[in-house]
N, C-alpha and C positions, 0 to 999 in steps of 0.2 A: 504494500500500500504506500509506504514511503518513496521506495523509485517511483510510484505514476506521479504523486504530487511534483517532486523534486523535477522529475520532465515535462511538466505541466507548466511548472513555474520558469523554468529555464526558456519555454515556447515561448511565453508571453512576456519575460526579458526583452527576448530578440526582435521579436515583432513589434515591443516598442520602438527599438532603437531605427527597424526599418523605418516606421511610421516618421520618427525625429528626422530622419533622413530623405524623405519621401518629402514632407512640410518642407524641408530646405530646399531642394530643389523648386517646389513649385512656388514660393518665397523668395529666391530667386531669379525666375525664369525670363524675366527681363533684364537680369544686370550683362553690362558688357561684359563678354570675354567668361561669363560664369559657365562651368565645365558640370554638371550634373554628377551627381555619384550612385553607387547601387551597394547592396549589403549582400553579401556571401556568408552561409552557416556554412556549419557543419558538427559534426556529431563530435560530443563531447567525449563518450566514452560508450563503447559498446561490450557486454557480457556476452558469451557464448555458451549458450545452455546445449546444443549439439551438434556434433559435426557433421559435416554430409557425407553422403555416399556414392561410391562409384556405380554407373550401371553395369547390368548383369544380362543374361541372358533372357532371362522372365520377366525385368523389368529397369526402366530410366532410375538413372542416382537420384537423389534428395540435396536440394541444399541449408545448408547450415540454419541451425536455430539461433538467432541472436536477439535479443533486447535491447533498443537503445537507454541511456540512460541519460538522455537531455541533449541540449542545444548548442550554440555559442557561437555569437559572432568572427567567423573567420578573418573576414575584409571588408572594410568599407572602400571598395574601390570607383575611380573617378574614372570618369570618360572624355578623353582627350582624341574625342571622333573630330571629323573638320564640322565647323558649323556653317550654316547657309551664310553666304556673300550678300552682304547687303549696299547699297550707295547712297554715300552722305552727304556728297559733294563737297566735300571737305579734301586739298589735295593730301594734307598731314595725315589723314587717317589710315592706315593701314591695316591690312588682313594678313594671317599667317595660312597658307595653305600647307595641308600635311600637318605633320608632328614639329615642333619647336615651341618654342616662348621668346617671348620680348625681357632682355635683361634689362633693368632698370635699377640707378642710382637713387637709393635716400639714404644722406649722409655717407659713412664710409660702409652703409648695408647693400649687398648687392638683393636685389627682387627678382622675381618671373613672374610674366603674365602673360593673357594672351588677346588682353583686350590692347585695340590698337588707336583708343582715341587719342591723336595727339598734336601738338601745336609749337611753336617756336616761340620761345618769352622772350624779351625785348632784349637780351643779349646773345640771339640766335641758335640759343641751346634747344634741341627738340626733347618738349616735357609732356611729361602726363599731368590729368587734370589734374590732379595734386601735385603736382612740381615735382616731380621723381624726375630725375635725368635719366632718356634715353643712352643707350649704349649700343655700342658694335666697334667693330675691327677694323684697321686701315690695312686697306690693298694696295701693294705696287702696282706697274703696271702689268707685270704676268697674270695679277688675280691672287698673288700668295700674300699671307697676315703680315704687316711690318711690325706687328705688337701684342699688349695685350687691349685690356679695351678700354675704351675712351668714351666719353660721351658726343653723341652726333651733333655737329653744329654747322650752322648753315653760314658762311663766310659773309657778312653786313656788305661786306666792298660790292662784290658780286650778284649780291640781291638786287632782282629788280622792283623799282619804286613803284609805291603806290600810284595808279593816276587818280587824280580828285576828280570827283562828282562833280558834274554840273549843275548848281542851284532851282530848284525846279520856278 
């Protein structure tokens, strides 16, 4: 009587924790760059009350008698599938297609992400809406790393100017 409760209780553990996890994603489900996740069990411990049998002439083997004896979250794993392409008209904004992340500077913290809203602040540096400094790698001209990484900045000399609106 004590193992049904204790697998009983072990079920509805887990199944909350899915539920907690389920709410997150759809809680979620509008944020930039937000990667959905999924809950993996598995058996906590299993008894073997018999073993099976080979078949015979007269008849198919048997297999094994076991009992589980509860639950338990294996993984809470995330899905880093591509997401649909959307158009912001924003030239800054950028999409990762495939598997990657966007390294990002706060402070001396390196980040990943994989949301790509992003903008240039008034000293050229390309940041996230929170002012995380974007980052990547400088290429010679073969395509090969000169470094490690730096944050991406758009050269002010070389920028071209705004033109002004004309007064309605």
């Amino acid at each position: 009587m004590l193992r049904s409760l204790f697998s009983g209780i072990s079920g509805l553990r887990v199944n909350q924790t899915m539920l907690d996890v389920t709410g997150n994603n759809i809680a979620n489900a509008n944020t930039t760059g937000f990667k959905s996740s999924t809950t993996v069990f598995q058996d906590t411990l299993s008894q073997l009350l018999g073993g099976a049998t080979a078949a015979n002439a007269t008849g198919g083997g048997t297999n094994p008698t076991q009992v589980g004896l509860g639950v338990q979250l294996a993984a809470t794993a995330t899905n880093f599938g591509q997401g649909s392409a959307q158009t912001t008209g924003r030239a800054t904004d950028l999409m990762i297609q495939g598997d990657g992340m966007f390294v990002v500077r706060k402070g001396n913290e390196q980040l990943y992400t994989r949301a790509g809203a992003f903008a240039f602040d008034e000293t050229g540096v390309l940041v996230t809406p929170s002012g995380n400094r974007v980052q990547g790698y400088l290429l010679d001209a073969a395509g090969n790393t000169t470094g490690g990484l730096v944050d991406v900045t758009l050269d002010v000399a070389n920028a071209v100017p705004a033109v002004p609106r004309a007064s309605p």
